[in-house]
C-alpha positions in Angstrom: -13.2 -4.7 -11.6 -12.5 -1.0 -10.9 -13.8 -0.5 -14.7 -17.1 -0.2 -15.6 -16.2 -2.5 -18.8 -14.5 -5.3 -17.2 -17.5 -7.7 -15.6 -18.8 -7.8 -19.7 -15.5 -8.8 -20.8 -14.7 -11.3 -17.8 -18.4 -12.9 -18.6 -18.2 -13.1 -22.2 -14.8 -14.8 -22.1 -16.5 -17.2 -19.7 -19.2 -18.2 -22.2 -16.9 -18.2 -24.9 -14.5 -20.6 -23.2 -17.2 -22.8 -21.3 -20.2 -22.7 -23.4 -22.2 -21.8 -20.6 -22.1 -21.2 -16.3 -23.4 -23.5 -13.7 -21.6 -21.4 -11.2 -20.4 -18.2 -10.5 -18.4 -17.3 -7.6 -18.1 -13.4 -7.0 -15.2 -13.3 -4.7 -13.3 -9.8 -5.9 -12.6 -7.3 -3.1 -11.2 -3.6 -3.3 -9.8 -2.1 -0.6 -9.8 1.9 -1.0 -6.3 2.8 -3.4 -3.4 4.5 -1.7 -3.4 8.2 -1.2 -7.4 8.2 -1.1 -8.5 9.4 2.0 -10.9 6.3 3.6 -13.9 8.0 3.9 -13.5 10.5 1.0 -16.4 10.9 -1.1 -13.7 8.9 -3.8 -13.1 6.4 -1.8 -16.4 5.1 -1.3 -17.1 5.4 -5.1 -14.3 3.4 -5.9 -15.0 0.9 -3.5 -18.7 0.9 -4.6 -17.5 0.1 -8.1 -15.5 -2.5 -6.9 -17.1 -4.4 -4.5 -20.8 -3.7 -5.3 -21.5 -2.4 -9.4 -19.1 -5.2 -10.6 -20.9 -8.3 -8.3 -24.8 -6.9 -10.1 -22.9 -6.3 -13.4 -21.5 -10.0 -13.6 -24.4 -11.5 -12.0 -26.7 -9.5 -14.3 -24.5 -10.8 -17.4 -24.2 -14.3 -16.1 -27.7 -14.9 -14.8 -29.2 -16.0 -18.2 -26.6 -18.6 -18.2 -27.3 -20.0 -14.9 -31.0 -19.9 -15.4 -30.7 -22.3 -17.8 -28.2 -24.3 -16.0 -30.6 -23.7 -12.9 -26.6 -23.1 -11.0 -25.5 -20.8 -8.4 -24.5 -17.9 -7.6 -21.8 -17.7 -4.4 -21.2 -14.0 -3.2 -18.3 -13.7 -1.1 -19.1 -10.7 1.3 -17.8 -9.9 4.7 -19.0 -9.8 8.6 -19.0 -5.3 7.7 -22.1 -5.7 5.6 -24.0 -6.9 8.0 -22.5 -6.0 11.2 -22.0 -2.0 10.9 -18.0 -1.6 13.2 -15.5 1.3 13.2 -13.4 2.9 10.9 -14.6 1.2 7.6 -17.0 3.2 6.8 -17.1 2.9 2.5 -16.0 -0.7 2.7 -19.1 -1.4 5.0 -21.4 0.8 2.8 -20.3 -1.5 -0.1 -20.9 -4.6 1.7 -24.1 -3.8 3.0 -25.2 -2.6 -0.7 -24.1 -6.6 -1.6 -26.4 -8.4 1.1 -29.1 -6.3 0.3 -28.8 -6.6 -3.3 -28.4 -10.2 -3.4 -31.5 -11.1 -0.5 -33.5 -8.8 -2.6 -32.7 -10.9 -5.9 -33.0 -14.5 -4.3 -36.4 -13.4 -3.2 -37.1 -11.8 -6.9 -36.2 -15.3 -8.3 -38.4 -17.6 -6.0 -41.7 -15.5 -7.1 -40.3 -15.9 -10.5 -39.8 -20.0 -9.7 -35.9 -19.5 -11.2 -33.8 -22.1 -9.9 -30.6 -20.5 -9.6 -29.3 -20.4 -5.9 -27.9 -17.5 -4.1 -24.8 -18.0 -1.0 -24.0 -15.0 0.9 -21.0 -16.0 2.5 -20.2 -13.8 5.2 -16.5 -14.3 6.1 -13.8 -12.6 8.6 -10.1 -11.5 8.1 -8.4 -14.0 5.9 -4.6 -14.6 6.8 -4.0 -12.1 3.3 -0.8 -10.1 3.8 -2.2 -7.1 2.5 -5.1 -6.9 4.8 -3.3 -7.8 7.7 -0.5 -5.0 7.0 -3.7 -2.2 6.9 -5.6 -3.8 10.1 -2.2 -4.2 11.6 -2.6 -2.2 15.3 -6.1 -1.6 14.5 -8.3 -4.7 14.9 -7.9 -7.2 17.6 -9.3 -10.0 15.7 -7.6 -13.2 14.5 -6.9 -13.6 10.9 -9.0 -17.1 9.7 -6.8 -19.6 7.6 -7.5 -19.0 4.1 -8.0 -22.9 3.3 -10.7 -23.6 5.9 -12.4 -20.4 4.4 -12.0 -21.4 1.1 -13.8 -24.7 2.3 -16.7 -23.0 3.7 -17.5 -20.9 0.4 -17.1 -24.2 -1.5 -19.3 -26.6 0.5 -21.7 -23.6 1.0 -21.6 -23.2 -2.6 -22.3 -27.2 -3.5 -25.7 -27.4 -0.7 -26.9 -24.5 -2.7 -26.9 -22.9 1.0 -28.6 -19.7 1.4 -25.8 -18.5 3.8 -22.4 -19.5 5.2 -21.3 -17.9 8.3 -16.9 -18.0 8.7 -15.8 -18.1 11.5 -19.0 -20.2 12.8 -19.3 -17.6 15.5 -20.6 -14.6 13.5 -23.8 -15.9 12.9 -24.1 -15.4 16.2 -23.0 -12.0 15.9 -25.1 -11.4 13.0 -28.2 -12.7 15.1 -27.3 -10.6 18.0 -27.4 -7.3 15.8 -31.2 -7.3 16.1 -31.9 -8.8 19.2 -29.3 -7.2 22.0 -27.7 -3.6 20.4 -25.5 -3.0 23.6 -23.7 -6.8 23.8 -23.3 -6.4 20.3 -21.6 -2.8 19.8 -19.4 -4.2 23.4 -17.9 -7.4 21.2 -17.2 -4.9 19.0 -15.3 -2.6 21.0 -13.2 -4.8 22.4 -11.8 -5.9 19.0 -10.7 -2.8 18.3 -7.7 -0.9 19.5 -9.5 2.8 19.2 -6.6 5.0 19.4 -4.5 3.0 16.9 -7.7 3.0 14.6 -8.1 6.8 14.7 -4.8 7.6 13.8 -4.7 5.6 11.0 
């Protein structure tokens, strides 16, 4: 999905092969490519590319399609864009463009009476190699099984739920970013190693 192009070709083979959606699960993720510097102004347009443009191009594409199938759309996103933490600054910036693209659209189709559901799914490390050789000595965090995850996305996606929260105990989190600044940005520091995180 680093191409512009891609999210028309991905849809159209979709209707071609299918006939039509009932759902569509944006679960694509980029992390920033090797020898960018993470917060370089290259970076974060990659990553926006990636993890934001292609979820509104493919939902913009594919939204037709599920209006008349009155489906769902299930956005994969992550606890960084809605909890702002270290050290991830254009993955964040991404994620946060994705929730509030996607609450802004669910509230856009219920004045419009569209009956195509929206699931943010807000989910923590998944036990991916890749992401656990980058957060390695970084994050003190444990990695969530990728099947109970996977679980979570697809029963949230079936109850046409308007959010699903992975491990349970970030909606918590999420609630608390309001309400209590200082517990909040604490929990955070103490599931990072700083000095590991600042070399990297």
């Amino acid at each position: 999905m680093a191409s512009p192009e891609a999210p028309e070709h991905v849809v159209q083979f979709a209707l071609d092969k299918l006939g039509g959606l009932d759902y569509l699960v944006l679960n694509h993720i980029g992390g920033a490519p090797a020898g960018m510097r993470s917060r370089s102004a290259q970076a974060t347009s990659w990553l926006l590319q990636v993890n934001f443009l292609s979820y509104v191009q493919l939902t913009s594409l594919a939204l037709p399609s599920l209006t008349d199938s009155k489906g769902s759309l299930v956005v994969v996103s992550s606890l960084l864009g809605r909890v702002p933490t270290s050290f991830s600054t254009p993955y964040s910036a991404s994620k946060f463009a994705l929730d509030g693209f996607f609450r802004s659209l669910r509230r856009e189709l219920d004045v419009q009476d569209v009956n195509v559901a929206i699931t943010m799914c807000v989910l923590g490390l998944r036990d991916r190699a890749f992401v656990a050789e980058r957060v390695r000595g970084v994050t003190r965090a444990k990695e969530a099984p990728r099947p109970k995850a996977a679980l979570a996305v697809i029963r949230g996606g079936a109850t046409r739920s308007s959010g699903v929260f992975y491990p349970w105990r970030f909606h918590l989190l999420c609630l608390l970013r309001g309400w209590l600044p200082r517990p909040r940005a604490w929990f955070i520091r103490q599931e990072f190693n700083v000095t590991s995180a600042a070399a990297a």
